[in-house]
C-alpha positions in Angstrom: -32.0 60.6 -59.5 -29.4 63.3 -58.3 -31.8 66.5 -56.8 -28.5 68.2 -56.5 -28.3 71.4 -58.8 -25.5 70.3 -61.6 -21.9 71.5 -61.5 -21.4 74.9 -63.0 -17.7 76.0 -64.6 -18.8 79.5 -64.7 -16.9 80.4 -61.6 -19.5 80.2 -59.4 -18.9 79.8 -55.6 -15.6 80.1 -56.5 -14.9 83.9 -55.7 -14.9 86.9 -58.4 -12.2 89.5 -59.8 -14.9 91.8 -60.4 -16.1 94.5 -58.6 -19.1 93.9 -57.8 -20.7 90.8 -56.2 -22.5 88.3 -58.0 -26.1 88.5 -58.0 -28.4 86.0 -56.4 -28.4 82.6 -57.7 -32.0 80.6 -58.3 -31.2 77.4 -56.3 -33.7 74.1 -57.7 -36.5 73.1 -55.4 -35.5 69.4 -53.7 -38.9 67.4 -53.2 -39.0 65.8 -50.2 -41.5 63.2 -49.1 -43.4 64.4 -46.5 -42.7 62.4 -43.3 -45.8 60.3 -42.3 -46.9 60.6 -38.6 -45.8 58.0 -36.0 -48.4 55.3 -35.6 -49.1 54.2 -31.5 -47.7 51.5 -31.0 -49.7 48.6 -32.2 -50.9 46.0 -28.9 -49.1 42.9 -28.0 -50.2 40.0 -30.9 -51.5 36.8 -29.5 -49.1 33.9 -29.9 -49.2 31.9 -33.1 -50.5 28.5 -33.0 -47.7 25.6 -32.7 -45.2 28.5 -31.0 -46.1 29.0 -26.9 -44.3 31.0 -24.9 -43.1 33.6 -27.9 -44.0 36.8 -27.4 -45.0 38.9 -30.1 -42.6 41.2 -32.4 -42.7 44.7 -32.6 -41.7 46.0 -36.3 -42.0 49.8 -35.9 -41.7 52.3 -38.8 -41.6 49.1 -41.5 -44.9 49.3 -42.6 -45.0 53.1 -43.8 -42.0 54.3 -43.1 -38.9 54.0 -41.0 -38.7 56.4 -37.9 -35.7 55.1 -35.4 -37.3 57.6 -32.4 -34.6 59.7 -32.3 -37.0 62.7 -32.0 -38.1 61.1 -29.1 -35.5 60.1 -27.4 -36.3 56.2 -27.8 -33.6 53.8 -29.9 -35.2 51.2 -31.8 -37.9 51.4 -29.8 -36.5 51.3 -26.1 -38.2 54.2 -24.1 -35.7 56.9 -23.0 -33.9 55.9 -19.6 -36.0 52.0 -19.6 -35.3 48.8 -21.3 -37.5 46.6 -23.6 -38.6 44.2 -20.5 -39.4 47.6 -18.2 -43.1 48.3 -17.4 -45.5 49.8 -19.6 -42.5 47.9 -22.7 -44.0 47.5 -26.4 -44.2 43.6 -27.0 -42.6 42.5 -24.0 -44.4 40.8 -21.0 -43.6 41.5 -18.1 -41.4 39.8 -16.0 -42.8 37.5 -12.6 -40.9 37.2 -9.9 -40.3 33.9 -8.0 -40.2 34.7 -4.4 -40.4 37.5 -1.8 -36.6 38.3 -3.1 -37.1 38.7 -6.8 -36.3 36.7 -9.9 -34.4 33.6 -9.3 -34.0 33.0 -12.8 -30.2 32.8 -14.4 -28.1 35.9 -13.7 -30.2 36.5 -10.3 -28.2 35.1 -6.9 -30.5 33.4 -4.2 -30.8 35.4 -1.3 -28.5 33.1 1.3 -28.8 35.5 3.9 -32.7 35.3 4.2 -32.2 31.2 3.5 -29.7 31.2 6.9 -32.4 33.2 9.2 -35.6 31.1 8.1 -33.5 27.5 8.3 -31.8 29.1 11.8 -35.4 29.7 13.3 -37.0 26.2 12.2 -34.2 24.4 13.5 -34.2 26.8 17.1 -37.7 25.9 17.1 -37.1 22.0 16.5 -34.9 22.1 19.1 -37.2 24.2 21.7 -40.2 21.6 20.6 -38.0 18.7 21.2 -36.4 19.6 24.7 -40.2 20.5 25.8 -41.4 16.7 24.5 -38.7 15.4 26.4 -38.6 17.0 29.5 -42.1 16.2 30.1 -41.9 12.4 28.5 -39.0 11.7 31.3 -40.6 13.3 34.0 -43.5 11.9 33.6 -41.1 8.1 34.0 -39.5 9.4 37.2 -40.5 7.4 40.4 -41.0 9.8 43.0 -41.7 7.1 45.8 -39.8 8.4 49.1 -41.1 11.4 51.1 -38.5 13.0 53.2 -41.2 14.5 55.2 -42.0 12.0 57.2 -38.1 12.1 58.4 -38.3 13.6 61.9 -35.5 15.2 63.9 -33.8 16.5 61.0 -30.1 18.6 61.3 -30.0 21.9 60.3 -29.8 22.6 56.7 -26.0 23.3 54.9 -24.7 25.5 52.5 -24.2 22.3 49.7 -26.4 20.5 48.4 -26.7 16.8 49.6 -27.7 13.7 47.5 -28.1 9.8 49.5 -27.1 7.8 46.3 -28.0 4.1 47.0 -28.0 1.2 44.3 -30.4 -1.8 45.7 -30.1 -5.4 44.7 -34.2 -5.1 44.1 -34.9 -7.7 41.0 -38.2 -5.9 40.4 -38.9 -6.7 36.3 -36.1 -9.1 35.9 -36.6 -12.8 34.1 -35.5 -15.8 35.8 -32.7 -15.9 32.6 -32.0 -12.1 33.4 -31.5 -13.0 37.2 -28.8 -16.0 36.6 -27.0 -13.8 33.5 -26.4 -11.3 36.1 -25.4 -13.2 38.9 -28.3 -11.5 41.2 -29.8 -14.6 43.1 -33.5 -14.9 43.5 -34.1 -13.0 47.1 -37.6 -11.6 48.1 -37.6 -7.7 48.8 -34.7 -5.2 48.5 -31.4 -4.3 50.7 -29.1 -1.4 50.3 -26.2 -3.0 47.8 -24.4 0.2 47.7 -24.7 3.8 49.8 -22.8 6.8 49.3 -23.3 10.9 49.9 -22.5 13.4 47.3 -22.0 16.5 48.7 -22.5 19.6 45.5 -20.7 22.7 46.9 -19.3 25.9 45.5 -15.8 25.0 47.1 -15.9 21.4 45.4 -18.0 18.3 45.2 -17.4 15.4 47.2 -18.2 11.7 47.2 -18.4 9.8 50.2 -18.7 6.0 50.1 -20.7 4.5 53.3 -19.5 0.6 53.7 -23.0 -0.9 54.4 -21.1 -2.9 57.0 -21.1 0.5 58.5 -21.5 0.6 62.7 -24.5 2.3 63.4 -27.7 3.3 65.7 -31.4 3.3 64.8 -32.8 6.3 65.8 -36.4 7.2 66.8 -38.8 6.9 63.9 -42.0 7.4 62.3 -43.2 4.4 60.7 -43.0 5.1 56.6 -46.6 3.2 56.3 -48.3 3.2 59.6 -47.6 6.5 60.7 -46.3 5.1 64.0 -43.5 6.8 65.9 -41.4 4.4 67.4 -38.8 5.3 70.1 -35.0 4.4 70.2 -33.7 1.4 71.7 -29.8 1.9 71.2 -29.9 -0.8 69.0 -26.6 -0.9 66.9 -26.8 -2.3 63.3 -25.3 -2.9 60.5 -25.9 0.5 58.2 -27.8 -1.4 55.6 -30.4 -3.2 58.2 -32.1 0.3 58.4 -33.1 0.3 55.0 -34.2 -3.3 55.4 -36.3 -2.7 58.4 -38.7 0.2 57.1 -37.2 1.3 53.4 -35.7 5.4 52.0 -37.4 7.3 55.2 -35.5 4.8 57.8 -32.4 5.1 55.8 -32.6 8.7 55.7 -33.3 9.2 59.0 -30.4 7.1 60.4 -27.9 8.4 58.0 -29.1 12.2 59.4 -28.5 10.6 63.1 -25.1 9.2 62.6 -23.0 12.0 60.4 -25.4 15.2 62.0 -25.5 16.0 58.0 -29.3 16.8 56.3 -29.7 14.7 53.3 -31.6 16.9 50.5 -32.4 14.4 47.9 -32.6 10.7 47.7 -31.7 8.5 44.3 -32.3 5.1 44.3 -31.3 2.3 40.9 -31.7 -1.0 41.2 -30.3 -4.0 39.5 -31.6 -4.1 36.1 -32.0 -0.4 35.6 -28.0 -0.3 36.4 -26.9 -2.2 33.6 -29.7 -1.2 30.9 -28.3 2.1 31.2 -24.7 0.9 31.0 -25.9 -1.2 27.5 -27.7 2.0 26.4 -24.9 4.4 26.3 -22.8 1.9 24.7 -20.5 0.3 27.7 -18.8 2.6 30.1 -14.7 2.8 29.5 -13.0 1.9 32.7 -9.3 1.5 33.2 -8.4 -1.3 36.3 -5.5 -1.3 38.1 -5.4 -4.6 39.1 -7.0 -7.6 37.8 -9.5 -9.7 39.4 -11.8 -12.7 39.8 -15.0 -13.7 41.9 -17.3 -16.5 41.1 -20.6 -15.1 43.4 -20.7 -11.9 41.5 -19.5 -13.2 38.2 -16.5 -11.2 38.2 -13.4 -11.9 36.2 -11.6 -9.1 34.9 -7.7 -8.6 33.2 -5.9 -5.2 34.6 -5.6 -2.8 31.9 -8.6 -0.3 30.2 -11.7 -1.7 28.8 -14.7 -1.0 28.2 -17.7 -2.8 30.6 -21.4 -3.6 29.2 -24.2 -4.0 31.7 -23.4 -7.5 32.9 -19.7 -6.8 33.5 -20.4 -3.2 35.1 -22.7 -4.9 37.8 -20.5 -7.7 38.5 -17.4 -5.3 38.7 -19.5 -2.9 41.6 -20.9 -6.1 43.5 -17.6 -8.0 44.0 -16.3 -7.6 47.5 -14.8 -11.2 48.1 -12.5 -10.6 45.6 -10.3 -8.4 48.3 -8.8 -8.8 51.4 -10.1 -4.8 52.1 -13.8 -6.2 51.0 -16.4 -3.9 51.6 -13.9 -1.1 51.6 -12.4 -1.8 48.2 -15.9 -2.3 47.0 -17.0 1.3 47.7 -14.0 2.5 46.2 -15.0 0.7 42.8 -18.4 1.7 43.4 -17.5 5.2 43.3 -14.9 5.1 40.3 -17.2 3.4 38.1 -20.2 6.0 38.8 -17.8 8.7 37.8 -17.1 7.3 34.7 -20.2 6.3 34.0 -22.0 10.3 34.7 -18.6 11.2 33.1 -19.9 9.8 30.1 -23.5 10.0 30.8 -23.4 14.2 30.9 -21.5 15.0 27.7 -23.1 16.8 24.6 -22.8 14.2 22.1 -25.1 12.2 24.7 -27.5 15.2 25.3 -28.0 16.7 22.8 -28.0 13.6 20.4 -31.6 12.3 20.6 -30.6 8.7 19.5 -28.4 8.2 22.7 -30.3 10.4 25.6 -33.4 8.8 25.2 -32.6 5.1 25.4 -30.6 6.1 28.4 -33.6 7.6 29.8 -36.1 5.0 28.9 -33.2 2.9 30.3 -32.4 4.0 33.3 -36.0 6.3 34.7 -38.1 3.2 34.8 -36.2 1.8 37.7 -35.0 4.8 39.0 -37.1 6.2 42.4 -36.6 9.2 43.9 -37.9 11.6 47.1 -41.1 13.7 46.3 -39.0 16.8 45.3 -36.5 15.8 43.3 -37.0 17.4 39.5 -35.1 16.4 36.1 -32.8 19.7 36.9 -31.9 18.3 40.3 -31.4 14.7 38.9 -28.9 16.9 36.2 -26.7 18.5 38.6 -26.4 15.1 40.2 -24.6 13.5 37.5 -22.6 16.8 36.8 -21.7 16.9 40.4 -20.4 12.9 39.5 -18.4 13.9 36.6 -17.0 16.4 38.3 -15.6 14.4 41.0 -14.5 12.3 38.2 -12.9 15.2 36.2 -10.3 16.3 39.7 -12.6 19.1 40.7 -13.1 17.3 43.9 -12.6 14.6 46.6 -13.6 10.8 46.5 -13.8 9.4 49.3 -15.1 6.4 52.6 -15.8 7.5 55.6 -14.0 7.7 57.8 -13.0 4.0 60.2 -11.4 4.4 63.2 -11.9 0.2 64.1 -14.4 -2.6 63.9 -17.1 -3.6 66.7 -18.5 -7.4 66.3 -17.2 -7.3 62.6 -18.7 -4.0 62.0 -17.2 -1.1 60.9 -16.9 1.5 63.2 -16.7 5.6 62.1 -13.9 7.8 63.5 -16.4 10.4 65.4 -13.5 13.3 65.1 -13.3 13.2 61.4 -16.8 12.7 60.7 -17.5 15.7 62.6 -14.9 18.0 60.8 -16.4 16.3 57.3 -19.6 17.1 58.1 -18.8 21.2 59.2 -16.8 21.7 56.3 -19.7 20.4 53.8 -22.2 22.4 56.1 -20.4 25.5 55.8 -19.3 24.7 52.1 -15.7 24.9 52.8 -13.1 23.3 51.2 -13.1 19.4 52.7 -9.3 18.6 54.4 -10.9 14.9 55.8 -9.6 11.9 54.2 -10.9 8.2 54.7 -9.8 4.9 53.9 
């Protein structure tokens, strides 16, 4: 049905000739429906049985009449300036989010950034918990067994730091098998099998090997268990008897008489607890210059570099036999190997690697004794001090010899005195021994 008025030929809208206008022409009324009113939108339907998760449809204007909201701004029914899944949406539900970041759904990125920080702090804390554990789990293994203050008659104190290193041939917690693998023997009680001073300065470290065949004089004492003070004699002994005679204090105390230098800390390893360590960190590498062989300390090594497990390490820093220097050459293996073994000892991937610091430490703590105030951090700059003797940043050394008395080693006075007042004063150390 056309509500249109019909065409007219009677030259109607067309313009006129005449004169006057053309009168007002009746136009036919148009019926329009009348436009019903817009319904509120009806509430969400519940889902249909058999179909979860679908949310219900919205069909406005279908059911009456069709009114696209465009006097009201809305398409399709989309409010003005929202979207179908915005707050407050017709038919939609809204929208959870999955974490304190938003949506993670597809099209949404995951928040790295925040990831990083939270995985940065539980590992910083890991760490914090872990070097806490530890620090109190090896302290609580150290040995502190010698008190210094019972030394009497000490030297002034220096400018360095000063350690009396000393490896005994104690068997304490070795098997019978453990003793002949090792070559040890089966002697009662402890001697010194190894002495030397490491002097940590500003101006450069320095090792200084003392041949236990060392020239010496027992000092005045004070008894390390009875309490008893016992004058000097003048007695002249080999430097190892000290140790022999009343232990640490006696050592100390002679070692302070001789060289006029004030020993800070005392570290003491014995036989077993030398080579567990050397098998816990895996063997120490070691390059010899010449090769050798020694059938009391089980020695028998090619020249070239190698690396030495416990057994071999022990036998290669007991042989003295082997060389026409003996004890001399000794302390000069002694100190190369300890170099390379805190060379290795104090790296990160030993430190900081959980797996490898703490069998060293269950290794070596056990077996290692020490004076009254010596702390993990003290025991630490020991073996840095070591490595960096090892590394060129300072002087190896044995003291000084000027001769031999009754087969015993006697120390050049001069250069022992210049050693020890360059170390004092934490100068640079000119002084070279054998």
């Amino acid at each position: 049905m056309n509500d249109w008025p019909e065409r007219r030929d009677d030259g109607y809208g067309r313009g006129s000739a005449q004169a006057r206008p053309e009168g007002a022409q009746r136009m036919p009324h148009v019926q329009r429906q009348p436009q019903q009113p817009q319904r509120p939108p009806r509430p969400p339907q519940q889902p249909q049985p058999g179909r979860p998760g679908v949310p219900p449809q919205q069909h406005g204007g279908y059911d009456g009449g069709y009114d696209g909201g465009y006097d009201s701004g809305q398409v399709y029914g989309t409010p003005a300036g929202g979207s179908p899944g915005g707050p407050g949406g017709p038919g939609v539900p809204p929208q959870r989010p999955s974490g304190p970041s938003g949506p993670s759904g597809p099209g949404h990125a995951p928040d790295w950034g925040r990831r990083i920080k939270i995985g940065s702090i539980v590992l910083v804390s890991a760490l914090l918990v872990t070097t806490v554990g530890t620090y109190f789990w090896a302290d609580s293994k150290v040995r502190r067994e010698v008190d210094l203050s019972k030394v009497i008659e000490r030297p002034k104190e220096g400018d360095c730091t000063t350690y009396l290193i000393v490896g005994s041939d104690s068997r304490e917690g070795m098997s019978d098998e453990e003793k002949k693998k090792l070559h040890t023997g089966s002697a009662e009680g402890k001697r010194t099998d190894s002495m030397m001073i490491l002097a940590k300065c500003s101006s450069g470290n320095t090792m200084i090997s003392l041949p236990r065949d060392s020239d010496v004089e027992i000092p005045s004492f004070v008894g390390s268990e009875s309490g008893k003070k016992f004058p000097a004699q003048g007695r002249r002994v080999k430097l190892n008897a000290a140790y022999a005679e009343d232990g640490p204090e006696l050592l100390v105390r002679t070692v302070e008489h001789n060289t006029g230098l004030r020993i800070d800390h005392y570290a003491e390893i014995g036989f077993a607890g030398f080579a567990n360590i050397v098998d816990a960190l895996g063997g120490v590498e070691l390059d010899i210059e010449k090769g050798f062989k020694d059938e009391k300390s089980g020695a028998d090594f090619q020249a070239g570099k190698q690396t030495l497990n416990g057994e071999q390490s022990l036998a290669f820093v007991r042989t003295r036999y082997a060389f026409a220097e003996s004890d001399l050459q000794r302390t000069k293996n002694q100190q190369k190997f300890l170099s390379a073994l805190a060379s290795q000892a104090a790296t990160p991937s030993t430190i900081v690697n959980p797996f490898a610091l703490y069998p060293m430490l269950g290794a070596g703590l056990d077996t290692l004794i020490v004076d009254k105030d010596m702390g993990l951090w003290d025991m630490g700059q020991m073996f840095f001090a070591m490595k960096g003797v090892n590394g060129g940043e300072g002087v190896s050394m044995n003291m000084p010899i000027s001769g031999q008395r009754g087969g015993n080693l006697v120390w050049d006075k001069a250069k022992v005195q210049q050693l020890v007042k360059e170390i004092q004063n934490d100068e640079k150390v000119t002084v070279r021994g054998q």
